[in-house]
N, C-alpha and C positions, 0 to 999 in steps of 0.2 A: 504494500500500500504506500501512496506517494503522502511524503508529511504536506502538507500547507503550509505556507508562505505564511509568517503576519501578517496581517494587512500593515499598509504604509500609515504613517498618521496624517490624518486630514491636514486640509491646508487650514481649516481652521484652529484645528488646534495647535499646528507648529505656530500660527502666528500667536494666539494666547499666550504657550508657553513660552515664547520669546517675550511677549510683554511682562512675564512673571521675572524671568530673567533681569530683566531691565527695571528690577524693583515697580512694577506698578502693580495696585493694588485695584479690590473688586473687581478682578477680571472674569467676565461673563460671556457667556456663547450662547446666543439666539441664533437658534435653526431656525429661520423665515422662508427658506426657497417653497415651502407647500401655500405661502399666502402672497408671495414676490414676486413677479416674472424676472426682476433684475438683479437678483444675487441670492446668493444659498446661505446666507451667514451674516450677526450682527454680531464684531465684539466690541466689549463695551470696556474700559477701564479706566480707572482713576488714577491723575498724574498727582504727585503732592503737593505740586507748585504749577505755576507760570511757567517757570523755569526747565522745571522736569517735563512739563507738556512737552515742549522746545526739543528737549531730546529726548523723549520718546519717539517724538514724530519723526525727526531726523532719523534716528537706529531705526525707525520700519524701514522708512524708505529707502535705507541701505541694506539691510537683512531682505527685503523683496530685490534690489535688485540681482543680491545675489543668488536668489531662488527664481529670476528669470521673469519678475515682475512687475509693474510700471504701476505706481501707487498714483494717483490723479487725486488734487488738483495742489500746483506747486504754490508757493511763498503762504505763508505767515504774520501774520500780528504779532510783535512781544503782550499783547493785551487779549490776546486770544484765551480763552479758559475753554474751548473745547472745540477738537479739532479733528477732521473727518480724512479716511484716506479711506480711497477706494481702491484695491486691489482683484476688481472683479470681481470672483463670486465670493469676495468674504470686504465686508466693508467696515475699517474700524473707526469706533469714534473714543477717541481720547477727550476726556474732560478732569476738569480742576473738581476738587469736593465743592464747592460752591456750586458752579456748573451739571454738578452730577444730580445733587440734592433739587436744584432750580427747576431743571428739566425731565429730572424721572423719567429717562427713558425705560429705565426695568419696569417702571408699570405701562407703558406704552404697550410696551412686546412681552406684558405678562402673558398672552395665550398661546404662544412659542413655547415649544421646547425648549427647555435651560439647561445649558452646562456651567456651574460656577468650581471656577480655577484654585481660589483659593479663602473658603470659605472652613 
């Protein structure tokens, strides 16, 4: 009998667990492709600052390009508290706790499937 392969890990989740990596906190995985036509995947995470938004966002869109990805849309605000990259079927939004709190997107996409990273 032939063994099986692991499966690969979703694109979703390599990009979660690289935002875990990069210290950011409440990071969330909404499955959305069964209510979406334009992407498979919401993650959601919180930067601790301004600051760390800044480079979080910069480390995706270098950690995509090294996984052969083109994160949309470029430049920034240093005033920005919550910040959107779309990598196709997985679209992340970075936000400040202020931002996170403000906007609630976790109750938005409560009827979504959830993965939370580090809970």
């Amino acid at each position: 009998m032939a063994k099986k392969r692991p499966l690969a890990p979703s694109l979703q989740d390599k990009v979660a667990r690289f935002l875990l990596e990069e210290l950011a906190e409440e990071v969330v995985l909404f499955e959305v492709k069964e209510g979406l036509s334009w992407t498979d995947a919401f993650v959601l995470a919180t930067a601790q600052n301004r600051v760390h938004l800044g480079t979080l966002r910069a480390s995706v869109k270098k950690w995509g390009k090294t996984e052969g990805l083109f994160a949309v849309p470029e430049g920034q605000s240093p005033e920005t508290e919550w910040s959107l990259l779309d990598l196709g079927s997985v679209v992340v939004h970075l936000l400040t706790p202020a931002a996170r709190d403000r906007w609630d997107l976790d109750a938005l996409f409560a009827d979504y499937p959830k993965v939370a990273y580090n809970d």
